[in-house]
Z-matrix of the N, CA and C atoms (Angstrom, degrees):
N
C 1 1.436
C 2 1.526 1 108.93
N 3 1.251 2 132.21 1 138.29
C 4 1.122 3 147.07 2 142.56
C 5 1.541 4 123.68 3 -36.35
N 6 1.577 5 95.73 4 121.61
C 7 1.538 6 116.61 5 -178.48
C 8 1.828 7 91.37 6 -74.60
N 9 1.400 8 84.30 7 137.11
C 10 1.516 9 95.36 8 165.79
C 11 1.696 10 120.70 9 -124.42
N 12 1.440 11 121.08 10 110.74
C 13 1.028 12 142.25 11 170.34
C 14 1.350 13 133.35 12 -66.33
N 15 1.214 14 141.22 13 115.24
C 16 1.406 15 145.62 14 157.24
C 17 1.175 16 113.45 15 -85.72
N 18 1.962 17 101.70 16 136.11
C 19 1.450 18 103.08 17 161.36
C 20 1.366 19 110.81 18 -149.02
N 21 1.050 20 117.85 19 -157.36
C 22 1.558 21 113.48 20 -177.23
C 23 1.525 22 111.48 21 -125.13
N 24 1.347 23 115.24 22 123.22
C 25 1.557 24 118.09 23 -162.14
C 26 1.565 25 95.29 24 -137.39
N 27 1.825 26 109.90 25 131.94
C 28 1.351 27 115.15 26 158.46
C 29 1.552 28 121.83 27 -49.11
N 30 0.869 29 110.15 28 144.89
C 31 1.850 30 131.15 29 147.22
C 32 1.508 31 108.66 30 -17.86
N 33 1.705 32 104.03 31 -57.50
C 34 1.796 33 85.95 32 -168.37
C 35 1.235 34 102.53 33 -96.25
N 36 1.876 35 118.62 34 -24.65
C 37 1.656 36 89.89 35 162.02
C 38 0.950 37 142.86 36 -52.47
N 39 1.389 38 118.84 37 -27.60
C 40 1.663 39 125.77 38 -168.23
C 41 1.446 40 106.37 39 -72.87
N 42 1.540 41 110.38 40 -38.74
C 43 1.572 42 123.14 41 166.16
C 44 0.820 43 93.04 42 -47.42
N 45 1.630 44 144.79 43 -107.03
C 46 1.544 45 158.46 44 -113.20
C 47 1.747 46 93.26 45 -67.42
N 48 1.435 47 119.23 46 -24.82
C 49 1.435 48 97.48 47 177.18
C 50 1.288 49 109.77 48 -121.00
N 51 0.869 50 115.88 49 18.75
C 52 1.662 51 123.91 50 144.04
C 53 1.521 52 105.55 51 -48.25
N 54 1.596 53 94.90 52 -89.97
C 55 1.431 54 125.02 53 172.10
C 56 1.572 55 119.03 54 -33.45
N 57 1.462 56 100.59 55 -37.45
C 58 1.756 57 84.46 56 161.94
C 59 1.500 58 113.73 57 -91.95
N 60 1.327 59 125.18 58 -33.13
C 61 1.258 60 99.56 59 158.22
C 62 1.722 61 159.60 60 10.38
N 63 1.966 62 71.60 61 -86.61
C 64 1.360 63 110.88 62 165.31
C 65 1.650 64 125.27 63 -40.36
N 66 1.715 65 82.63 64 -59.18
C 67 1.552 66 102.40 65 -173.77
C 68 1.408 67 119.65 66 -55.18
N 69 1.359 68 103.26 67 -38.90
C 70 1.512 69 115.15 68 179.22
C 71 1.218 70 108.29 69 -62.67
N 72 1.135 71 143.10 70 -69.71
C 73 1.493 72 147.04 71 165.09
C 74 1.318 73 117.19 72 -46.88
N 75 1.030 74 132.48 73 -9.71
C 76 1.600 75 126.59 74 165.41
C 77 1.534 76 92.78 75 -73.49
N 78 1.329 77 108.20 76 -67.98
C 79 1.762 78 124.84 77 -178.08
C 80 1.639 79 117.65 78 -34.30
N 81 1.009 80 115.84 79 -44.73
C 82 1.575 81 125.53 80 170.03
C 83 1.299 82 120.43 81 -76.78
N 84 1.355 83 125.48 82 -17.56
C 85 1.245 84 143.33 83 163.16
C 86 1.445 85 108.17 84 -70.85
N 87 1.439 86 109.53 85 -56.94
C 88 1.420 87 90.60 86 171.45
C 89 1.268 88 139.98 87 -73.86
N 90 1.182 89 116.66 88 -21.61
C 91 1.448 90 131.23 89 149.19
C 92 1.376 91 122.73 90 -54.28
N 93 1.002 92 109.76 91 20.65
C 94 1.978 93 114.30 92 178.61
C 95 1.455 94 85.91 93 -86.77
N 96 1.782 95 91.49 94 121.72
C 97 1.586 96 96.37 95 158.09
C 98 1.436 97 146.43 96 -83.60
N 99 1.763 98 100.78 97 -3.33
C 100 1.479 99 90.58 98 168.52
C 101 1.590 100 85.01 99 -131.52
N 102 1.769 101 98.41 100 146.39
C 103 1.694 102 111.84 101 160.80
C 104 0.958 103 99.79 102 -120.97
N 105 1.695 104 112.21 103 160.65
C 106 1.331 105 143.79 104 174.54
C 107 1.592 106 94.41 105 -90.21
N 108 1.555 107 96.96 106 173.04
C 109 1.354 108 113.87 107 179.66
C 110 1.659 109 118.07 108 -30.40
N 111 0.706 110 104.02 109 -65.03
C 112 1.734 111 130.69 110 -149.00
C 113 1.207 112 90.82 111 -80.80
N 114 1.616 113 135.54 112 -43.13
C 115 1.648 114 138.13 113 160.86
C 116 1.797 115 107.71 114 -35.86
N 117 1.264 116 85.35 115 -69.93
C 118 1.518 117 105.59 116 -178.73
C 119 1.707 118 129.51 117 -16.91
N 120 1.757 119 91.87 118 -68.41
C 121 1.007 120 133.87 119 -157.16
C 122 1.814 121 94.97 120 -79.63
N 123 1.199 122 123.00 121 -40.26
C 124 1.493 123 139.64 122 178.33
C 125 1.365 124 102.30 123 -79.57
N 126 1.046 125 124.37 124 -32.87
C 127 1.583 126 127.58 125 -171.41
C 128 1.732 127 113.07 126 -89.81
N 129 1.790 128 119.30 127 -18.76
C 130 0.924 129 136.66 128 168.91
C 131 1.416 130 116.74 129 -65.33
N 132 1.536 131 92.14 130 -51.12
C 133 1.970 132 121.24 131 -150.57
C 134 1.350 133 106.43 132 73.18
N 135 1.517 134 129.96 133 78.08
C 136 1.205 135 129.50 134 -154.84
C 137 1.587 136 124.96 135 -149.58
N 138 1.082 137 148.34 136 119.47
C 139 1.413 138 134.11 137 -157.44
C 140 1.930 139 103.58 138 -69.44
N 141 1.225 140 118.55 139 157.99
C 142 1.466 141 125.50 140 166.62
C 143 1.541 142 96.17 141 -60.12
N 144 0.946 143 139.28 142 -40.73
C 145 1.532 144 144.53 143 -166.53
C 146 1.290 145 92.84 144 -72.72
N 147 1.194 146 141.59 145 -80.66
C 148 1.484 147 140.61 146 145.21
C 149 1.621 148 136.30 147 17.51
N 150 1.321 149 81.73 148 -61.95
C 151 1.917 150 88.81 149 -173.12
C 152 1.671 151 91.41 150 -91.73
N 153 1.679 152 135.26 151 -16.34
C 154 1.325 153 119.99 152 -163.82
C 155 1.327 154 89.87 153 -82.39
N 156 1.561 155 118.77 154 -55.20
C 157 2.119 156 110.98 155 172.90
C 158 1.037 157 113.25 156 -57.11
N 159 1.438 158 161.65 157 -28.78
C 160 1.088 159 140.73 158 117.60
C 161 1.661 160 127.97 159 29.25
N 162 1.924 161 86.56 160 -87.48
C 163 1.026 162 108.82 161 -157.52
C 164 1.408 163 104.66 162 -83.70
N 165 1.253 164 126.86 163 -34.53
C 166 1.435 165 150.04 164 175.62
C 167 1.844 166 96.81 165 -48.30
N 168 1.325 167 123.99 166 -51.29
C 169 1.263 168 150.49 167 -144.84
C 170 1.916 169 100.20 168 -99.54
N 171 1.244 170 86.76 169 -8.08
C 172 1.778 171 88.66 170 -175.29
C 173 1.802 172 115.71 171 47.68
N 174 1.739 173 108.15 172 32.60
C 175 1.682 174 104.24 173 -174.25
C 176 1.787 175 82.00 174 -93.13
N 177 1.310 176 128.18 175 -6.24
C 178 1.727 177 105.58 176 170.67
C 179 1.345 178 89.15 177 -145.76
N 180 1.134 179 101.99 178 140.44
C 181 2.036 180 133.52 179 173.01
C 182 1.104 181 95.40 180 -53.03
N 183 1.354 182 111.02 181 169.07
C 184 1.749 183 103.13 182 175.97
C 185 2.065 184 87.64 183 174.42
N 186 1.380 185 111.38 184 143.40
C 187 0.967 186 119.09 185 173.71
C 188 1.735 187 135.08 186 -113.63
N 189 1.453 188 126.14 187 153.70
C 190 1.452 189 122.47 188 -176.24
C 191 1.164 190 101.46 189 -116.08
N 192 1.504 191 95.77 190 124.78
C 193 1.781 192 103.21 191 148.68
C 194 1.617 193 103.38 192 -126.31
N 195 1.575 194 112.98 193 124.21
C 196 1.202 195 119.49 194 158.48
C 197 2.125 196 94.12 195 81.93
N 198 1.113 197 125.95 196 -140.96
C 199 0.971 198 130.77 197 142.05
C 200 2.550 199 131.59 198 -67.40
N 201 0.944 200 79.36 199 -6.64
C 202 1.740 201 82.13 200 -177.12
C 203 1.630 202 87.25 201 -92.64
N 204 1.561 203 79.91 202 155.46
C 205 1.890 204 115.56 203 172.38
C 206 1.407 205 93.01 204 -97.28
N 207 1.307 206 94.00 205 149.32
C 208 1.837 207 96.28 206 156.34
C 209 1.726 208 95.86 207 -154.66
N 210 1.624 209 119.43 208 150.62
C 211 1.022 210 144.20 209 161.32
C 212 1.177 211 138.45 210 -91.58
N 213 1.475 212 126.71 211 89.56
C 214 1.575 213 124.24 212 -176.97
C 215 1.617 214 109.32 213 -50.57
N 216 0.929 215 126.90 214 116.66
C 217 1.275 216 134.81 215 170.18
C 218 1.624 217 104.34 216 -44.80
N 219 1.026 218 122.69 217 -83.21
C 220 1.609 219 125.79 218 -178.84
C 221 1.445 220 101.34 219 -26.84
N 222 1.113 221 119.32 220 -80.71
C 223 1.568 222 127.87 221 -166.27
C 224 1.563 223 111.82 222 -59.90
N 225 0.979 224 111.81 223 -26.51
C 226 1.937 225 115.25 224 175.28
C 227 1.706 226 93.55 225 -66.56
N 228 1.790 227 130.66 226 -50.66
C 229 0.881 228 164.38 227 162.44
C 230 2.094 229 106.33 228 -17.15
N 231 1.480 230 81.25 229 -77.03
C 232 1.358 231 93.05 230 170.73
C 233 1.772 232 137.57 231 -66.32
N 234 1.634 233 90.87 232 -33.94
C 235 1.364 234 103.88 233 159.25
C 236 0.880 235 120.80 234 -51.91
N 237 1.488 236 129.72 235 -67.49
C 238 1.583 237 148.73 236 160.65
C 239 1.698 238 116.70 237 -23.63
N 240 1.312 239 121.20 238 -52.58
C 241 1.155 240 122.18 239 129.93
C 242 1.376 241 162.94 240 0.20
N 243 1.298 242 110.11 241 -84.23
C 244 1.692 243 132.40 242 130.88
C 245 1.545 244 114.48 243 -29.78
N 246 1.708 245 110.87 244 -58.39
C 247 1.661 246 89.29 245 -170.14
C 248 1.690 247 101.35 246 -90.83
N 249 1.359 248 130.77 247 -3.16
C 250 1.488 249 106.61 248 172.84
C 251 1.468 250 88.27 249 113.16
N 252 1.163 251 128.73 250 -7.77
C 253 1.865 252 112.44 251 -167.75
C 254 1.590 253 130.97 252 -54.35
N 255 1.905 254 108.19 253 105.90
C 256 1.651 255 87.20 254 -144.24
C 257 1.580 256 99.50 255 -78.01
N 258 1.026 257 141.74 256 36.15
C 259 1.763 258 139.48 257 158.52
C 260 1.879 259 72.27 258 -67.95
N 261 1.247 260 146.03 259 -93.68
C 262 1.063 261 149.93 260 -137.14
C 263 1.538 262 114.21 261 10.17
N 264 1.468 263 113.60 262 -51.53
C 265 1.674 264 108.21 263 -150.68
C 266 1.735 265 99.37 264 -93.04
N 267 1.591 266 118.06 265 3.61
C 268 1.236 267 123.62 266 -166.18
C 269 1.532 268 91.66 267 -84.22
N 270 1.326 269 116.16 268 -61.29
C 271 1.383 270 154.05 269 -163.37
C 272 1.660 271 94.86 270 -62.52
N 273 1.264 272 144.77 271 -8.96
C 274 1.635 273 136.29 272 173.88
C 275 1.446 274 102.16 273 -112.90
């Protein structure tokens, strides 16, 4: 079991590492390399109608496991790329 420690911490320290916390885990989140649909599609700014012609259309790679989609980030990335898509420079 874990020793548990008390100490005494200011107001804005406890903030400032909150807040970095936070930050860190937003950041690693976005760095998830594979999304599912709904990642995708939010990470585009993109209608469901959208990402299925897309995907239907083979203009972004996209992978199966089982019944689920999933999206390599890089390669959705690169695709996006290739055809010119000007969201592009929002999206890096």
């Amino acid at each position: 079991m874990d020793n548990i420690v008390l100490i005494s911490i200011g107001k804005e320290e406890l903030q400032e590492l909150v807040r970095s916390a936070v930050k860190s885990e937003l950041q690693n989140k976005q760095q998830k390399e594979l999304m599912n649909f709904k990642e995708t599609r939010e990470y585009l700014g993109i209608s469901t109608s959208t990402l299925n012609k897309w995907k239907s259309t083979d203009t972004i790679p996209f992978k199966r496991l089982g019944k689920r989609i999933f999206f390599n980030r890089a390669d959705v990335l690169q695709a996006l790329k290739d055809s010119n898509y000007p969201k592009l420079r929002d999206l890096q």
